[in-house]
N, C-alpha and C positions, 0 to 999 in steps of 0.2 A: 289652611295653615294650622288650624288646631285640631286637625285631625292628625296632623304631622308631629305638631307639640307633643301629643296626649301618646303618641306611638314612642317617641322618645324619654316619655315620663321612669318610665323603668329601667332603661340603660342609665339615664342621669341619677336615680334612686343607687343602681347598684353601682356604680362610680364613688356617688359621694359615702357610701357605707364599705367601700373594701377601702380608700383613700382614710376614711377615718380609723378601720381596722388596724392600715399600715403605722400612723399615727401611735395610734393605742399600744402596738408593738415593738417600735421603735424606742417610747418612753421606757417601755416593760425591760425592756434588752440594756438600754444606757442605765436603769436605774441598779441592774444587777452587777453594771461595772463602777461604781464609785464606790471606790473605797470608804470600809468604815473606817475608824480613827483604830488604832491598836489596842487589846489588852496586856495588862501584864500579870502575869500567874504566879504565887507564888504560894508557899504552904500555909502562909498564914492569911493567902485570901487572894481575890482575884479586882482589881479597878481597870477601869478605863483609862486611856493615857487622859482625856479630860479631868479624870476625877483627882490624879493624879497632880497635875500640874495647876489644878485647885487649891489643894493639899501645899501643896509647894510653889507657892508664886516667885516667881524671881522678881528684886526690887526694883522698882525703875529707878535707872542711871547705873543699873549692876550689869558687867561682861559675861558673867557666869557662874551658875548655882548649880553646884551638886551636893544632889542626897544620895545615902547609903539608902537602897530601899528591899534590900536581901542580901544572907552572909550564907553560905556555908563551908564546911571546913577547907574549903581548895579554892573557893572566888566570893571573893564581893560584888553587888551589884547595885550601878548607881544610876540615877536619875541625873543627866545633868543639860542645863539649858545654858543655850550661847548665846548673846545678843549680839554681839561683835566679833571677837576670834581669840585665837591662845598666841601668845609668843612661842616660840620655836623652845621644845624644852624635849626631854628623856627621862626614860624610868630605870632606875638599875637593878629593881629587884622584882620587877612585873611587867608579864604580858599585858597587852590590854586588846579587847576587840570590843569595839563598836559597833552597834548598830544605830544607825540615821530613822528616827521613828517619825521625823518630821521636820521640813525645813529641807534648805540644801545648801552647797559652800563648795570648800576647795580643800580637798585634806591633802598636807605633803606628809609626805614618810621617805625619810630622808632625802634624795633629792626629787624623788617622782612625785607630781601634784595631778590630782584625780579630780573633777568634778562628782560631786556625792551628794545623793538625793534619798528621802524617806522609801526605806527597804535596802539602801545598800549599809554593807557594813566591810569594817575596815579591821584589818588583824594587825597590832602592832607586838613589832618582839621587844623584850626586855634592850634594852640601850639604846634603841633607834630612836634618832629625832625626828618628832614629828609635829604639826601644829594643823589645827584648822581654822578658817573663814568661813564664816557666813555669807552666803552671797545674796539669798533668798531677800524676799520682806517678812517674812515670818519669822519668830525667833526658832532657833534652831533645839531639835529638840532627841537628845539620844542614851541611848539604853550602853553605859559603858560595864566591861565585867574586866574586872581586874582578876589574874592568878600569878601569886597567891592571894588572897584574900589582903586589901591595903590596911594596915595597919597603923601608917604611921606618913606624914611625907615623903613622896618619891618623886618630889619633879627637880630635875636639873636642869634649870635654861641651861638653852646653847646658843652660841654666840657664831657659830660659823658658818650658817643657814641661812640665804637670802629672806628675810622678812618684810621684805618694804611693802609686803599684801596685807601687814598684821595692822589694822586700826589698833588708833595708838590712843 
């Protein structure tokens, strides 16, 4: 019998050393798929969306904080975090498109409602009603560009949009 053991000692060796290879590989391959958090670029410098939203805490008990976090002469760009959702509202004098940097919800634009997740982004035209929700447990967290550049208030609720998804 241990002449037999001792014959199988090296198949068991190379078993337990390519099993551990696969292992080793398996991490190596899953860790080259997690996403890092996003940066944001800008000419006056580059942060991590952490460093970011360090800079910029949103208050707790607050639905939404947006900062201006770049202008130039044709767009604004803003940093803005959702805890809960927007009432159904319109811009009459700006495009806006979104991008979802984190988190995820439910955007309508005008009557179509999208499920939208960190990397999708959402183009709205000038007059269209649209709102989002939160659906995630993370606050939500997106890279809005307004053109022309926002200068001033532009939001017009509207009132003839089903909202009963809007936490109130």
């Amino acid at each position: 019998m241990s002449h037999f053991s001792t014959w199988l000692q090296p198949d068991r060796a190379f078993a337990q050393n390519c099993a551990m290879r696969s292992i080793v590989l398996i991490v190596a391959l899953l860790s080259g798929c997690i996403a890092r958090p996003p940066d944001v670029v800008t000419r006056d410098g580059a942060w991590s969306l952490d460093d970011l939203l360090r800079s910029h805490p949103i208050e707790t008990g607050a639905n939404i904080r947006a900062d201006l976090i770049a202008r130039t002469a044709t767009a604004s760009i803003h940093l803005v975090q959702i805890r809960g959702g927007e009432t159904p509202h319109r811009h009459l004098s700006h495009d806006l498109t979104v991008t979802m940097l984190r988190g995820e919800g439910r955007a309508t634009l005008e009557s179509a409602v999208r499920s939208v997740a960190a990397g999708d982004v959402v183009v709205i035209p000038r007059g269209a009603p649209h709102f989002f929700v939160r659906t995630g447990r993370e606050i939500a967290v997106t890279l809005a560009v307004y053109t022309p550049p926002l200068d001033a208030p532009d939001t017009v609720q509207v009132t003839d949009v089903d909202s009963a998804q809007v936490p109130r």
